[in-house]
N, C-alpha and C positions, 0 to 999 in steps of 0.2 A: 504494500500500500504506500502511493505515494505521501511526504511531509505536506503538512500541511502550513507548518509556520516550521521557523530556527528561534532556539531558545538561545539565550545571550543573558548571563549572569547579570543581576543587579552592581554586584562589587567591581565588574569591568570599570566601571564609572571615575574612580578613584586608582587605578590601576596604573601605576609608576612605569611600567614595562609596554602598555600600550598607549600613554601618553608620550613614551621617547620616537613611538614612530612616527613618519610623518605621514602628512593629511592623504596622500594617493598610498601610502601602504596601507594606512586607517579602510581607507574607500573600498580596496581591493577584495580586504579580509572582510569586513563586513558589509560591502555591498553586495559583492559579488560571490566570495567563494562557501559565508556558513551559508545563504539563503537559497546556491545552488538547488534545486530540484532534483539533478541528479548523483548530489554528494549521496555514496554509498552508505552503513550503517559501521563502517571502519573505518570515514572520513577521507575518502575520495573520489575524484570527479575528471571528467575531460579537462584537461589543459590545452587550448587551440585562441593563443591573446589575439591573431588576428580576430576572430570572430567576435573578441570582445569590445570593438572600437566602438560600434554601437551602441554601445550600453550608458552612453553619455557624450554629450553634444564637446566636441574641441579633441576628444581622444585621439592620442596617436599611440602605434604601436611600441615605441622608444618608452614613453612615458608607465605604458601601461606594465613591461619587463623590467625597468626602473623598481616599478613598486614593487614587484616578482622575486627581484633580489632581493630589496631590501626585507620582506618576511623573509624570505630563505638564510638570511644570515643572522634574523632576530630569533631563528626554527620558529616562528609563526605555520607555516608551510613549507613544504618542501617539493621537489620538481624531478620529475623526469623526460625531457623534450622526447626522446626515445620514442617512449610510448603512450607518450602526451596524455601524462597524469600528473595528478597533483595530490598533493596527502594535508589533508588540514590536520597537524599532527596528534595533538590532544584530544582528537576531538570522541574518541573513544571513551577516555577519563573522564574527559569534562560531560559529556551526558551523560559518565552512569550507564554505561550501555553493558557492561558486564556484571551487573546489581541482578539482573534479570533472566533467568533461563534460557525463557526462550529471544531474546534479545541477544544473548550471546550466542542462540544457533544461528541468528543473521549476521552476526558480525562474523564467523568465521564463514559462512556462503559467501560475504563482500568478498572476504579474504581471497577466497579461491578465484574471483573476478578480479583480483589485480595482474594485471600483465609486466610491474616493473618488478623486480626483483629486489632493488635496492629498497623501494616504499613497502613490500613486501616485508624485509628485514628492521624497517622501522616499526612497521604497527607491531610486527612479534614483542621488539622490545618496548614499547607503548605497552603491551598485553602484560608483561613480567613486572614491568613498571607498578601496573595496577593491582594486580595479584598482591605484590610484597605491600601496596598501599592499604589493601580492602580484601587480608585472607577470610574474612569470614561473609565476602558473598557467596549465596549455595549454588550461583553459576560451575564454582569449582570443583562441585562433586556431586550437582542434581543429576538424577538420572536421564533427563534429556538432553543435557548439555555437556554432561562430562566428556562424550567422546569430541567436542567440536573443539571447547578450551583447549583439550588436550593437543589436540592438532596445531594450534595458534601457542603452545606453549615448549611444545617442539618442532617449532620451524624456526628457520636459521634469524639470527638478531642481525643488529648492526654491528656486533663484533665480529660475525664473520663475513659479513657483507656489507663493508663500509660504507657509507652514503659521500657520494660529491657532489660539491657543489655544479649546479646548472648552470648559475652564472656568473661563479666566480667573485670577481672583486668591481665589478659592473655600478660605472660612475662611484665608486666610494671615495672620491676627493670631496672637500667640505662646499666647494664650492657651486653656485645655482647652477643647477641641469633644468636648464629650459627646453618645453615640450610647442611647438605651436600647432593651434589646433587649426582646422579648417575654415574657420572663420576669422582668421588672423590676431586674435585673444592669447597672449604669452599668455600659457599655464608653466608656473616657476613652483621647484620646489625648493624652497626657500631654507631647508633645512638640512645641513648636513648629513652623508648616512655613516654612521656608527662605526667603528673600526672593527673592519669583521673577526677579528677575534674577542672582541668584547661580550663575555657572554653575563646577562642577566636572568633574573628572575622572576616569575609572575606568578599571582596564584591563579589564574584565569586560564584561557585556551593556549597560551603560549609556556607553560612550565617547560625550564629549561631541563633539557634530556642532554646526559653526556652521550652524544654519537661519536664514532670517528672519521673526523672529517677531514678529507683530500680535496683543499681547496684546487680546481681545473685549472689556476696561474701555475699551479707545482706541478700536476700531473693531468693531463689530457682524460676526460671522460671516455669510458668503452664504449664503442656501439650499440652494443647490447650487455645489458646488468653487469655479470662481478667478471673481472678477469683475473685472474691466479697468479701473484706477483713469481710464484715457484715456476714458472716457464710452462710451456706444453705438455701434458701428459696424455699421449697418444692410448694407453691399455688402461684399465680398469688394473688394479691391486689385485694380486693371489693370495686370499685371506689367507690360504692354507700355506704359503710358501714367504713366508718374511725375510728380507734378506739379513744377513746377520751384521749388526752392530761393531763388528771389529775385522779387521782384516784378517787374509786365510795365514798369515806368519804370527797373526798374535790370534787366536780364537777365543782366547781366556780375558782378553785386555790387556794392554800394558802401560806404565806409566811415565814411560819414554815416549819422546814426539817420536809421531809416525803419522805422515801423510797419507797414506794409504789406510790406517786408523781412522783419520777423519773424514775421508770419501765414505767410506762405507758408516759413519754415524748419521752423516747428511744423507744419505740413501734413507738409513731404517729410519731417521724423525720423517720424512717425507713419505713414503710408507705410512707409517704410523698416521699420520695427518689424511692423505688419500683413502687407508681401509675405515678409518672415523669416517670422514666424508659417505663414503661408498653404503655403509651400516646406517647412517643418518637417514640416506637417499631411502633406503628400501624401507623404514620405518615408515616416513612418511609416503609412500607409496600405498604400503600396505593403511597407515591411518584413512589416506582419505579415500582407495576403495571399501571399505568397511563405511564411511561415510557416506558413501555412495550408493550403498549397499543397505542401509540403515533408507536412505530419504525414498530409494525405491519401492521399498518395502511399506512403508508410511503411503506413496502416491498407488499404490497399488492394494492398499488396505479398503477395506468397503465398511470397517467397526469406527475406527478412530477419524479423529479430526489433522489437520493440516501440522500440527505440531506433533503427531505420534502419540496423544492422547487416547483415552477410550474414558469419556467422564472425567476421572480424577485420579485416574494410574494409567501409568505409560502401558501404553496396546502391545501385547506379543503376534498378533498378527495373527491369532487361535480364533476360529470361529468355533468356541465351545458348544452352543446350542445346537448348530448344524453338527459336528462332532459325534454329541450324544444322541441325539438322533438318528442316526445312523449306527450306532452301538445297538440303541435301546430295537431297532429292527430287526437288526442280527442274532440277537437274544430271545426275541420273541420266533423268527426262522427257527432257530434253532433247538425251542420247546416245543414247535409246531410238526416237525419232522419225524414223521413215520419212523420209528424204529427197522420194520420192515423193510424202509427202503434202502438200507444200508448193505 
């Protein structure tokens, strides 16, 4: 069901960390991206700023990525041109969307509709965030939610899948970055933008999250999601066959330098890192065919309702009545039955 309104805290009002931004990031966050229609229930939406020129008479597209940066380095939001997404980051916490059962079987469905990999690795840790803030929502171990959390609380974080910056260090001199619109009206943003490693605090939508962040002036954004700083690895890891730790002249270890010692250490930590990976991968394989396997079973139930209910206890998909009925037949066949005809 689509939103009908966006809720926006009363305390924003007073909020030191959203008065530091300026008036077109203000505009951006609360015009455009909580009131989105199509922001997900994990707090994200299309990113396409051309299409947002319209949305207000003088816009230009400089002006409107201007603001784009400046949340992305306040983490108001954050960006993936890639896959032209956008993560309004808090925005899980901040409604309270994991308070809820079944609220949190939607946020982990958004989850599976993300296409970036890196925003994907933020809401996880958004998720873990919330968990250590609010252990005692029973999202975390109702029985119709438990298997979704659990999927959103082992998938990869921002530790293993760093977040970069979109747009880097984009106008952050102090001085006016004038926008002119179409009607020849200088829109001036008058306000410096922040030194991007100044990281602040809020109690509102923007609470600052340690990511770690690869500003795009140090390192070039991948085309697509994480690229593996360890180089190319062409095979899958042989669970069964690990390569060994020390070289074939020392097998024991030894406490003399040896080059050929530490080739084969950086082999097995590498190793080690790849079969974790590879054990990860098939976990979450296996979570969200069972996931999937679980929603089928629900859309193909004729007792329960659309959350896997039946009344007021989760549905096993048992149509007892039809069941016993079908017993109580058989039993009666079976009293009925001529001895003789055996």
């Amino acid at each position: 069901m689509a939103r009908e309104y966006a809720r926006i805290r009363i305390s924003i009002a007073g909020d030191d960390h959203v008065e530091q931004l300026t008036p077109a990031a203000q505009w951006l966050y609360f015009r455009i991206l909580i009131p989105d229609p199509k922001l997900s229930h994990c707090g994200v939406t299309d990113w396409r700023p051309k299409r947002l020129i319209n949305k207000a008479a003088g816009l230009t597209l400089d002006y409107i990525k201007t603001a784009a940066a400046e949340l992305e380095r306040e983490r108001f939001a954050l960006f993936d041109e890639d896959t032209e997404e956008v993560l309004v980051r808090a925005y899980i916490r901040s409604e309270e969307l994991l308070r809820n059962p079944k609220m949190a079987v939607a946020v982990a469905d958004a989850y599976l509709g993300v296409f970036s990999r890196q925003l994907k690795a933020v809401i996880a840790s958004e998720v873990h965030r919330d968990k250590g803030e609010h252990p005692d929502y029973s999202s975390w171990t109702h029985a119709i939610s438990r298997e979704s959390v659990e999927l959103l609380l082992t998938a990869k974080t921002s530790d293993e899948v760093p977040y970069i910056n979109a747009f880097g260090n984009r106008n952050s001199d102090p001085e006016q970055v004038s926008t002119t619109n179409r009607n020849g009206n200088g829109v001036t943003n008058q306000k410096g933008n922040p030194d991007p490693g100044t990281e602040t605090q809020s109690e509102t939508q923007a609470d600052s999250l340690h990511l770690h962040i690869q500003p795009n002036s140090l390192q070039p954004a991948p085309s697509r999601g994480y690229v593996s700083t360890e180089g190319h690895q062409s095979d899958e890891p042989d669970s069964a066959n690990p390569p060994p730790p020390h070289c074939p002249s020392h097998p024991g270890g030894t406490e003399a330098p040896c080059r050929a010692c530490g080739d084969a250490r950086v082999a097995r930590e590498r190793w080690d890192r790849a079969n974790s990976e590879q054990q990860r991968g098939q976990r979450e394989a296996e979570q969200q065919a069972a996931y999937e396997a679980k929603l089928a079973a629900i859309e193909l139930c004729e007792l329960c309702d659309d959350d896997g209910y039946r009344g007021t206890h989760v549905c096993d998909h048992v149509d007892r009545g039809t069941t016993a009925a079908k017993g109580s037949a058989l039993a009666r066949a079976a009293l009925e039955k001529n001895p003789g005809d055996e």
